[in-house]
C-alpha positions as CSV (number, residue, x, y, z in Angstrom):
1,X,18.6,-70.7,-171.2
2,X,16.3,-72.7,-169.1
3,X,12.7,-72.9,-170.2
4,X,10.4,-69.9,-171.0
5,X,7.3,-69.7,-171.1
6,X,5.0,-66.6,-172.4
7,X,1.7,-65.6,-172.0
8,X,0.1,-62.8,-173.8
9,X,-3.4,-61.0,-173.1
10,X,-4.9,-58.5,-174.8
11,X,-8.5,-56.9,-174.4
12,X,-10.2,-56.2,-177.7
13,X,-12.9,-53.8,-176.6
14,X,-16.4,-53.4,-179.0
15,X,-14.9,-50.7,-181.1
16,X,-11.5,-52.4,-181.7
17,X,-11.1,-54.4,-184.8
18,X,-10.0,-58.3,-183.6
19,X,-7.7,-58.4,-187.0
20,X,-5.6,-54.8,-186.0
21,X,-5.5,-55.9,-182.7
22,X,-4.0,-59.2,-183.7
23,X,-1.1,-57.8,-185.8
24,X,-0.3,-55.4,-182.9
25,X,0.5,-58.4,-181.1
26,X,2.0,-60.4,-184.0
27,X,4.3,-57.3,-184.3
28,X,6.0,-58.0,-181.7
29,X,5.9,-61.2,-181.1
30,X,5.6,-62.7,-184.6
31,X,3.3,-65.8,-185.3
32,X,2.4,-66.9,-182.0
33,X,-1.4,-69.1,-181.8
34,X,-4.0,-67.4,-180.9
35,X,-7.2,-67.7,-178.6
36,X,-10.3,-65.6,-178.9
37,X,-12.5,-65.9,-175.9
38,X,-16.0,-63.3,-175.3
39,X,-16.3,-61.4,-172.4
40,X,-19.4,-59.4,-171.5
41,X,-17.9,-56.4,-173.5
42,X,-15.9,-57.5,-176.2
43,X,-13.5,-60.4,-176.2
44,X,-10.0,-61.3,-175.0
45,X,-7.1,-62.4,-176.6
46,X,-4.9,-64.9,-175.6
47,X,-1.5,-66.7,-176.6
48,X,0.9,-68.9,-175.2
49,X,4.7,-70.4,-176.6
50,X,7.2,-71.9,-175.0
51,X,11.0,-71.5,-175.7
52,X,13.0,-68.4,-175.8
53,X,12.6,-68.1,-179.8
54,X,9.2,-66.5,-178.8
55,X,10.4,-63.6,-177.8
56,X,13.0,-63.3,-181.0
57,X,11.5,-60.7,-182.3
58,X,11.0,-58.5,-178.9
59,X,14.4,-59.0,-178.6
60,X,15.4,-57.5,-182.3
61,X,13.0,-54.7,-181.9
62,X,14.6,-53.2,-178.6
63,X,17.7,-53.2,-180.4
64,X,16.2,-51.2,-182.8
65,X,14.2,-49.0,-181.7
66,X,17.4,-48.3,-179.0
67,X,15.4,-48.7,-175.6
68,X,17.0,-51.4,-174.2
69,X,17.9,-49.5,-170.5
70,X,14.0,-48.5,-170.3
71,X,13.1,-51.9,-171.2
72,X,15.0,-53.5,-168.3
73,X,14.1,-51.1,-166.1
74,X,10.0,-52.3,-166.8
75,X,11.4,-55.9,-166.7
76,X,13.0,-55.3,-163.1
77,X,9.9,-53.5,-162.4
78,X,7.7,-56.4,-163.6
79,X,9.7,-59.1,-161.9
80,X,8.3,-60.9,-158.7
81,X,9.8,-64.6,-158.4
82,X,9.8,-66.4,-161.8
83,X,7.6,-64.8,-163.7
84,X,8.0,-61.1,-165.6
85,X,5.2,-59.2,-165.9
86,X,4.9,-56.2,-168.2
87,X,2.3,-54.2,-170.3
88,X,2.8,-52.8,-174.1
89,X,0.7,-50.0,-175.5
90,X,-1.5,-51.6,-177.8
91,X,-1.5,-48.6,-180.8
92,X,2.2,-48.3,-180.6
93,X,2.6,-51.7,-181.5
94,X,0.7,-52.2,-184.2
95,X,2.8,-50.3,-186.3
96,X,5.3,-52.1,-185.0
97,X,7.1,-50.4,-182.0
98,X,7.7,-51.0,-178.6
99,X,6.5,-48.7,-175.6
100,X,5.9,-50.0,-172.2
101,X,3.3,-49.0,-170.1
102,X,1.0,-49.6,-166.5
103,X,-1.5,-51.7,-166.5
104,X,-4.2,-49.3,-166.4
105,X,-4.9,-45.4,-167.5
106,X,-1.9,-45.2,-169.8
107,X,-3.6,-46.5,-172.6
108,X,-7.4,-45.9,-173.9
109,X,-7.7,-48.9,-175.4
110,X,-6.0,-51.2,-172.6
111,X,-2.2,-52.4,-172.9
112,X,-0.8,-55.9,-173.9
113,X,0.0,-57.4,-170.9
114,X,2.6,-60.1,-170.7
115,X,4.3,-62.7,-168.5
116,X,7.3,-64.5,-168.6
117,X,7.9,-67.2,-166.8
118,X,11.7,-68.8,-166.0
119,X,13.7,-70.3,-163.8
120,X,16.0,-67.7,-164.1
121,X,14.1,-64.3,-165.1
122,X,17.3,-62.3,-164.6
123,X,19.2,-64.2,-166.8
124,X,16.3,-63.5,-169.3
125,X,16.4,-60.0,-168.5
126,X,20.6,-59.9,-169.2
127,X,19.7,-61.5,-172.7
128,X,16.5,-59.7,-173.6
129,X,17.6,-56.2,-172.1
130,X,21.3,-55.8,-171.1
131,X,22.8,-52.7,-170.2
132,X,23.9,-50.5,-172.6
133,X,26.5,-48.6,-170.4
């Protein structure tokens, strides 16, 4: 697969512990290096990898949790050019699930919001989320 890029953001509002918000994103995206920059409430999260390994564990989990036809359907939904833009509820993954979710209203605390960026995102999407029927 060509090269992939991912960026994760994640809000961590006044009331949110930075550590819990952290793991929700190490949860499904295992070890990736973080950023922590303020903003004038709270702070934001950042990481970046490169290489399809990244999203190894994204992969395992929709296999697991068995919602790989909704997960291409946000993918599809997400996709505009190269890049694949999707949002995670934040309290579902810290203990270590997947749900996807809009970018606002869904989630009290704000969603996970991630892009991919590909050559070929539908080739992504076939590996990360293929049909099932």
């Amino acid at each position: 697969m060509d090269e992939v890029e991912v960026h994760v953001e994640v809000e961590i509002s006044p009331t949110e512990s930075e550590e819990k918000v952290r793991r929700a994103v190490e949860n499904i995206f295992g070890g990736l290096p973080f950023q922590i920059k303020p903003l004038r409430k709270g702070s934001l999260l950042t990481a970046d990898a490169k290489g399809v390994e990244s999203l190894t564990k994204l992969y395992n989990l929709l296999r697991r949790e068995r919602i790989r036809d909704a997960a291409r359907g946000a993918l599809f939904e997400g996709l505009n050019g190269k890049t694949i833009t999707f949002y995670l509820n934040k309290q579902v993954a810290f203990v270590g699930h997947v749900s996807f979710s809009k970018a606002v209203a869904e989630s009290p605390l704000g969603p996970i919001k991630v892009q991919i960026k590909c050559d070929d995102p539908r080739q992504l999407i076939d590996w990360l989320a293929p049909k099932t029927a």
